[in-house]
MMTF fields as JSON, N, C-alpha, C and O atoms, coordinates in Angstrom:
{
  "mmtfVersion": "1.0.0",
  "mmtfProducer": "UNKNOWN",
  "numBonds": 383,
  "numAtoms": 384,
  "numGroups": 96,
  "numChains": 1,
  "numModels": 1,
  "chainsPerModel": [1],
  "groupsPerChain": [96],
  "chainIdList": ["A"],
  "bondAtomList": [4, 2, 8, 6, 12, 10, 16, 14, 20, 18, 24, 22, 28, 26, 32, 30, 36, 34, 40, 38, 44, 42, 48, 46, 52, 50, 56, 54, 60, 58, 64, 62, 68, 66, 72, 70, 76, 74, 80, 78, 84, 82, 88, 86, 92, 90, 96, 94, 100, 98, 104, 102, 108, 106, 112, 110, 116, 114, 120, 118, 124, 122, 128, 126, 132, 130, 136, 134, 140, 138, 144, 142, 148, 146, 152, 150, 156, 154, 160, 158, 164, 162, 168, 166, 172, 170, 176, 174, 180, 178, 184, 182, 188, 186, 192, 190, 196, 194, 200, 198, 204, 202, 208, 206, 212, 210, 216, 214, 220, 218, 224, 222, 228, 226, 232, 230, 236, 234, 240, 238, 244, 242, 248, 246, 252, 250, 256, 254, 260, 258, 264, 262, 268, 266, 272, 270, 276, 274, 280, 278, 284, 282, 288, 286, 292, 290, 296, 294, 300, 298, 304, 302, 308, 306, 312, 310, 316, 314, 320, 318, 324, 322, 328, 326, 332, 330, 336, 334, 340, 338, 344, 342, 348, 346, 352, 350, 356, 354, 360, 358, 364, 362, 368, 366, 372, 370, 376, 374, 380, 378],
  "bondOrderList": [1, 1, 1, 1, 1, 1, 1, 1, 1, 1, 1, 1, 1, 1, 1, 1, 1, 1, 1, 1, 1, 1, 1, 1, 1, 1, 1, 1, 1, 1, 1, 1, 1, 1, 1, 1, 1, 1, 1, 1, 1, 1, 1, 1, 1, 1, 1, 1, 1, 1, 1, 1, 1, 1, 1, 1, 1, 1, 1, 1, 1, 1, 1, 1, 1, 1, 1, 1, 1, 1, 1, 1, 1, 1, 1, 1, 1, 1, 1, 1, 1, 1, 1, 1, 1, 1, 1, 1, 1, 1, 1, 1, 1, 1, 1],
  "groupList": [{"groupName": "UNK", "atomNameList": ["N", "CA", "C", "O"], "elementList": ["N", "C", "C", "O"], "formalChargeList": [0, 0, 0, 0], "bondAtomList": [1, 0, 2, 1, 3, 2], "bondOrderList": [1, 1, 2], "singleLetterCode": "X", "chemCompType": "L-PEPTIDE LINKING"}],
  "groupTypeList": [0, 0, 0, 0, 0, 0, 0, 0, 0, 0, 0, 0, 0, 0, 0, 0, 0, 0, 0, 0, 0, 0, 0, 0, 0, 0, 0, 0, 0, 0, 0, 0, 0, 0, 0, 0, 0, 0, 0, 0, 0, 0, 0, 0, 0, 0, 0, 0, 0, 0, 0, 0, 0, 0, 0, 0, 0, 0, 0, 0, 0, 0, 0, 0, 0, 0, 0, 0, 0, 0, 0, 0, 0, 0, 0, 0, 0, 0, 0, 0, 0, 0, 0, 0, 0, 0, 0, 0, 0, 0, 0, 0, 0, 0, 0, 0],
  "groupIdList": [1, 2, 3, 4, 5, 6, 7, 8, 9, 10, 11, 12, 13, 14, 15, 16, 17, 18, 19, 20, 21, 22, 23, 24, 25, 26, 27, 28, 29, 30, 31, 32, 33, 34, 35, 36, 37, 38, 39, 40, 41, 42, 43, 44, 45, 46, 47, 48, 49, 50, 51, 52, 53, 54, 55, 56, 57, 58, 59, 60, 61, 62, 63, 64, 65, 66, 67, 68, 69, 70, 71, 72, 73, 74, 75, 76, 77, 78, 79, 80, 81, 82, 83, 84, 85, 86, 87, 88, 89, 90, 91, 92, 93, 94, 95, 96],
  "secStructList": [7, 7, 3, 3, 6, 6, 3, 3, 7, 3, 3, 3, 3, 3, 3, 6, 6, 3, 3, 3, 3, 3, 3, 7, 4, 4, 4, 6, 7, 7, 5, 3, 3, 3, 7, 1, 4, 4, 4, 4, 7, 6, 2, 2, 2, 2, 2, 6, 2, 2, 2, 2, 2, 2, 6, 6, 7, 7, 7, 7, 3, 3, 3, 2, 2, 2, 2, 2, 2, 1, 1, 2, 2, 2, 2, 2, 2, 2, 2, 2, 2, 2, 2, 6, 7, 6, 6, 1, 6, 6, 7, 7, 6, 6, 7, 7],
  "xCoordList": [-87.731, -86.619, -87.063, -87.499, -86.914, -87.618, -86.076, -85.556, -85.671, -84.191, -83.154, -83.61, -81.914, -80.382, -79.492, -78.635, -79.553, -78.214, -78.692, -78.013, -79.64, -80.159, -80.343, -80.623, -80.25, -80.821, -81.816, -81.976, -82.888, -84.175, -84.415, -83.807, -85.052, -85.326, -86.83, -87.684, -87.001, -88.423, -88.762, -87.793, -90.147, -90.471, -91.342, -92.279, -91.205, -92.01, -91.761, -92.752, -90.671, -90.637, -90.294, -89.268, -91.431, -91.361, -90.212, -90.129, -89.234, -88.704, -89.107, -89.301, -89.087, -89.479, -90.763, -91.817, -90.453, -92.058, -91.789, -92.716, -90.451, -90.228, -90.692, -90.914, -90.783, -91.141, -90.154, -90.127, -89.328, -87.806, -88.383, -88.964, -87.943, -87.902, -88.0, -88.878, -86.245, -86.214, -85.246, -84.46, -85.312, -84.625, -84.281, -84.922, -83.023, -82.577, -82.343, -81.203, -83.312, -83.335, -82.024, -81.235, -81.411, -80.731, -78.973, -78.059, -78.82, -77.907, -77.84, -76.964, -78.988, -79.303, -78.743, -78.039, -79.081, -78.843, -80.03, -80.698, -80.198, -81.044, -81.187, -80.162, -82.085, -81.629, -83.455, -84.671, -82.868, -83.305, -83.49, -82.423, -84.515, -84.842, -85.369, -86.489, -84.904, -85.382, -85.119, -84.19, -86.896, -87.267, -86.33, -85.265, -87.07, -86.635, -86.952, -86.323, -88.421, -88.932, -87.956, -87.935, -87.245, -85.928, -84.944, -84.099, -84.71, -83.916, -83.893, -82.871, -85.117, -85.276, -85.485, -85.764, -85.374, -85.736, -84.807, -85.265, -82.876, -82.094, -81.982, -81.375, -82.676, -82.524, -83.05, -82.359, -84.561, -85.466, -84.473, -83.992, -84.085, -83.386, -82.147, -81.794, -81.458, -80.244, -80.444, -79.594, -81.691, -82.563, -83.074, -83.329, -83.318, -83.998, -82.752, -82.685, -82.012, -80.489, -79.877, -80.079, -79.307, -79.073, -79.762, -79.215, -80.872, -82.073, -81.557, -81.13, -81.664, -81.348, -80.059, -79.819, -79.025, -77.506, -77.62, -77.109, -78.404, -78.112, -78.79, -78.525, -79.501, -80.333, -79.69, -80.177, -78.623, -77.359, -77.463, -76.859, -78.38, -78.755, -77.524, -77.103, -76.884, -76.208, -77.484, -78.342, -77.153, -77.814, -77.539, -76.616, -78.167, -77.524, -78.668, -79.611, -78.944, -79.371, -79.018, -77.928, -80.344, -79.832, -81.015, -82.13, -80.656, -81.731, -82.694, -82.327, -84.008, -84.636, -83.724, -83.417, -83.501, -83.003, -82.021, -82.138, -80.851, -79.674, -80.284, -79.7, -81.623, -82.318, -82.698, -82.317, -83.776, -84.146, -83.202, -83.678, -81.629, -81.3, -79.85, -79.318, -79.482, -78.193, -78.667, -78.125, -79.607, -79.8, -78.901, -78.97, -77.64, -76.95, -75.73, -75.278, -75.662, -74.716, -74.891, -74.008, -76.42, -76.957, -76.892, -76.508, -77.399, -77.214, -75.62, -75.489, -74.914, -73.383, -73.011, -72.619, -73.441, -73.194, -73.768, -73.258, -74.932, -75.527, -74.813, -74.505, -74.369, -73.375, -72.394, -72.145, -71.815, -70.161, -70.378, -69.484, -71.573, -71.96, -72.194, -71.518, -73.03, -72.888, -71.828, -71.723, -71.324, -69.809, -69.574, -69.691, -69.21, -68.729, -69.677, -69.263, -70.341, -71.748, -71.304, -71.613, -70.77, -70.379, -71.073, -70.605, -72.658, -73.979, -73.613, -73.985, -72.905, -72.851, -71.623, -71.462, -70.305, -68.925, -68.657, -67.991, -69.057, -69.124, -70.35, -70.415, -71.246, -72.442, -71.574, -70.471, -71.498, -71.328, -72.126, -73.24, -71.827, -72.694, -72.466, -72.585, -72.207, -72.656, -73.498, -73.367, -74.618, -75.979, -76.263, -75.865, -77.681, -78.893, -79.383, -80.542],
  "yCoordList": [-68.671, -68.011, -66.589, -65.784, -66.416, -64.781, -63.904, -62.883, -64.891, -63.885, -65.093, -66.201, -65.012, -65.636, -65.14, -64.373, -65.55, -65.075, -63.528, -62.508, -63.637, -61.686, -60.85, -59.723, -61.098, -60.577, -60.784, -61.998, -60.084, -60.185, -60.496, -59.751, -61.296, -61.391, -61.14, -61.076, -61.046, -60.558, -61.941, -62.467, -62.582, -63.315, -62.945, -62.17, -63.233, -63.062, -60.953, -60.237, -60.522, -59.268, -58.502, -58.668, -57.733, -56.659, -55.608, -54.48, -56.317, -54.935, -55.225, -56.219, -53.715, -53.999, -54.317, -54.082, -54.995, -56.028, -57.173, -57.983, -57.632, -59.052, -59.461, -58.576, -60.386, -60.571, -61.977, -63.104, -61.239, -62.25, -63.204, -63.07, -64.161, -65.216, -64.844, -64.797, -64.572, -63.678, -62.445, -62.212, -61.783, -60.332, -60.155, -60.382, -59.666, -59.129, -57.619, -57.336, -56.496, -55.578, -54.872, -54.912, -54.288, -53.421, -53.983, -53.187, -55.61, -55.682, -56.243, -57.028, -55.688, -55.712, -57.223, -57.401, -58.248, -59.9, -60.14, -59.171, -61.174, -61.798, -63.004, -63.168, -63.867, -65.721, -66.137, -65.974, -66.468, -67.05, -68.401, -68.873, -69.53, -70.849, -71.213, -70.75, -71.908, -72.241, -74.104, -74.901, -74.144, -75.288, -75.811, -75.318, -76.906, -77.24, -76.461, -76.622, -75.25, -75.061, -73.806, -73.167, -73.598, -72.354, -72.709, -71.868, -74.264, -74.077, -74.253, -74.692, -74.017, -73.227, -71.974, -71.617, -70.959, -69.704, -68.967, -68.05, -69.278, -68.583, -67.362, -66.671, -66.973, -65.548, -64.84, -64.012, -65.087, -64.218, -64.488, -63.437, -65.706, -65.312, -64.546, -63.997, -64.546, -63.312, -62.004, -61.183, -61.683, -60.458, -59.702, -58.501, -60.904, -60.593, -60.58, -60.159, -61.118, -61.171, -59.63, -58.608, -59.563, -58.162, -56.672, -55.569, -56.963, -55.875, -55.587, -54.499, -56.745, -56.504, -56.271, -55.625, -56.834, -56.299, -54.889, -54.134, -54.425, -53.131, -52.266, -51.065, -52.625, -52.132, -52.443, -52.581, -52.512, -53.241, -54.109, -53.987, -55.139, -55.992, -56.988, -56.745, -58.112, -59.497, -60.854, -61.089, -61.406, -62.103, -63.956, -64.523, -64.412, -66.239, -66.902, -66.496, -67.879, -68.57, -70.457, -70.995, -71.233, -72.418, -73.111, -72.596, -74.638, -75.528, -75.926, -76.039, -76.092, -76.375, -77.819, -77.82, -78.609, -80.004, -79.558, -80.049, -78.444, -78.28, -77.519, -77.554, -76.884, -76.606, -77.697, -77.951, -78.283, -79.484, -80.751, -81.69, -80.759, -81.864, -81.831, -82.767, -80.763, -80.279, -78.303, -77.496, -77.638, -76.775, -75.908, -74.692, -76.742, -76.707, -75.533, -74.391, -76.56, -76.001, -74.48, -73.785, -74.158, -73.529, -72.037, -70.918, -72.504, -71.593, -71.075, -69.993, -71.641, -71.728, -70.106, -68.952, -70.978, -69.567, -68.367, -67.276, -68.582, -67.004, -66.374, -65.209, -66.826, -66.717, -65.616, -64.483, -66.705, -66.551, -65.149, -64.304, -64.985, -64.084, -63.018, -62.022, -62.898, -62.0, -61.051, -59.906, -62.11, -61.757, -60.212, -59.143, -60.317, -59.667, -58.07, -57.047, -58.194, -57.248, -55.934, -56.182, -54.769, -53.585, -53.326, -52.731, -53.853, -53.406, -54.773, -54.531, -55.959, -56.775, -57.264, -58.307, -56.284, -56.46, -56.923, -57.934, -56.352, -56.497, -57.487, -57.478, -58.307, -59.142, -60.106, -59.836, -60.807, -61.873, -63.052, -63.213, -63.837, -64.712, -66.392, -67.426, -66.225, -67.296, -67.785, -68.793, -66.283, -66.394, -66.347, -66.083, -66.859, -66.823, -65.813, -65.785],
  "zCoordList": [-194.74, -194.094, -193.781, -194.604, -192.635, -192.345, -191.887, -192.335, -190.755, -190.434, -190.524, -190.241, -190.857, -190.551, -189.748, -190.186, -188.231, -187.853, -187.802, -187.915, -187.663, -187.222, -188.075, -187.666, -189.715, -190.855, -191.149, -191.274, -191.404, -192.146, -193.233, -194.002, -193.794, -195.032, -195.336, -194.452, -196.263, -196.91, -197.816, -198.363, -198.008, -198.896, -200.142, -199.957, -200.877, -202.57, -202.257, -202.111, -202.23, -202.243, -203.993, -204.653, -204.352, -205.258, -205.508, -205.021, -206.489, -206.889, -208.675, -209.376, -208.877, -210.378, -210.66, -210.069, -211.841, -212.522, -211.884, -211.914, -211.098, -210.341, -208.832, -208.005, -208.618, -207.22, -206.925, -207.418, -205.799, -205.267, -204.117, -203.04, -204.87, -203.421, -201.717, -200.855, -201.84, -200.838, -200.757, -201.675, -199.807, -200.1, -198.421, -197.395, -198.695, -197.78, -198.031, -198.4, -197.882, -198.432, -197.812, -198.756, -196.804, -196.312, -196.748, -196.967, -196.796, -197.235, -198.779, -199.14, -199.745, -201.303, -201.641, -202.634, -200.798, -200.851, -202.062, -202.425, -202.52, -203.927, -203.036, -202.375, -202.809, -202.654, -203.884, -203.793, -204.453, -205.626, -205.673, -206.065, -205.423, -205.337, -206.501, -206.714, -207.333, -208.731, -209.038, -208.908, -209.615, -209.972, -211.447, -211.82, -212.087, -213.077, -214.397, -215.443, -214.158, -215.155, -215.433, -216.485, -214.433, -215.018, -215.529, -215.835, -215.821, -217.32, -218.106, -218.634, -218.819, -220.259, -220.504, -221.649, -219.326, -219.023, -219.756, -220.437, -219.777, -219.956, -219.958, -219.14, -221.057, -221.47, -220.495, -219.902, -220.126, -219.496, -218.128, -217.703, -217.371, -216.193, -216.038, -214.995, -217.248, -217.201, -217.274, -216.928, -217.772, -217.799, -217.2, -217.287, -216.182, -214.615, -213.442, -212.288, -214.162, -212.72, -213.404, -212.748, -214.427, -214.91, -214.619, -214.582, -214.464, -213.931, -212.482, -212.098, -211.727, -210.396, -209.992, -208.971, -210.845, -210.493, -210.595, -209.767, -211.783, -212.204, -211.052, -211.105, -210.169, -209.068, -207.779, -206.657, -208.158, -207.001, -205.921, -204.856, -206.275, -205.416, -205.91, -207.041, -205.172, -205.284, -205.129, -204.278, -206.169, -206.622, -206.444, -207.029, -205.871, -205.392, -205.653, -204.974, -206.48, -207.033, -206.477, -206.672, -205.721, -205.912, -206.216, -206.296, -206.433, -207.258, -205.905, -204.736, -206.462, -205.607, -204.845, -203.653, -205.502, -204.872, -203.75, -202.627, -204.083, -203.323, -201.651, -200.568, -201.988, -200.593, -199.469, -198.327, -200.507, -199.978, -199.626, -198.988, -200.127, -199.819, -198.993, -198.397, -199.113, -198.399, -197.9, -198.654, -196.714, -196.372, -195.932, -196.116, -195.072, -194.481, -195.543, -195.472, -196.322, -197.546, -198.207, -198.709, -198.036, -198.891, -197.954, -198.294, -196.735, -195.645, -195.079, -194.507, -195.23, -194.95, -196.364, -196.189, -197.754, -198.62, -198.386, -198.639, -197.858, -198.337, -197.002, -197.253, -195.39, -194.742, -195.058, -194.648, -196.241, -196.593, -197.444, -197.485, -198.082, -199.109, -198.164, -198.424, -197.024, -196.105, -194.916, -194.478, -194.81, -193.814, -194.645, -194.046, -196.189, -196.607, -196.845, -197.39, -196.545, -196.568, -195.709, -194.544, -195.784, -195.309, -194.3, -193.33, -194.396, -193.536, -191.882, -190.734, -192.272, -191.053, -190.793, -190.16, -191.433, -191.272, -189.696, -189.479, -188.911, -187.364, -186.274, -185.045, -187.313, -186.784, -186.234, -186.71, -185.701, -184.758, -185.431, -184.933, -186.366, -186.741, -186.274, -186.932, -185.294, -184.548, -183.039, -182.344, -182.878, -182.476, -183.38, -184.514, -182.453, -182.888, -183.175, -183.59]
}
């Protein structure tokens, strides 16, 4: 995913000691794709979502399967998660 609907995203982007999936830096978006081996992570992933809240990023998290098997769905949230974004209150998100 590079842009949505005219947002940029960044891949394997550095904040911290972490490196995010993806980032939508200007509107401090998180999209977080996680395998199976993140749940036994718990702790360390609340650690790492806490870090970044505290760095005022919003944070969305889905299973690898829910990418791969419903995109549609997945893309629709981070959307719905955006609308609300101060930085694209006025985007038009239905171009390209």
């Amino acid at each position: 995913m590079k842009q949505l609907k005219g947002i940029k995203f960044r891949r394997q982007h550095p904040i911290g000691s972490y490196i995010i999936d993806f980032c939508a830096t200007k509107q401090k978006l998180i999209i977080e794709v996680d395998g199976s081996q993140h749940m036994q992570q718990d702790d360390r992933e609340q650690a790492r979502t806490d870090f970044l809240e505290h760095a005022g990023y919003k944070v969305l998290r889905f299973w690898n399967n829910e990418v791969l098997d419903d995109i549609e769905a997945v893309l629709e949230s981070i959307l719905l998660e955006l609308i609300g974004s101060p930085d694209h209150s006025q985007t038009n998100y239905n171009s390209n």
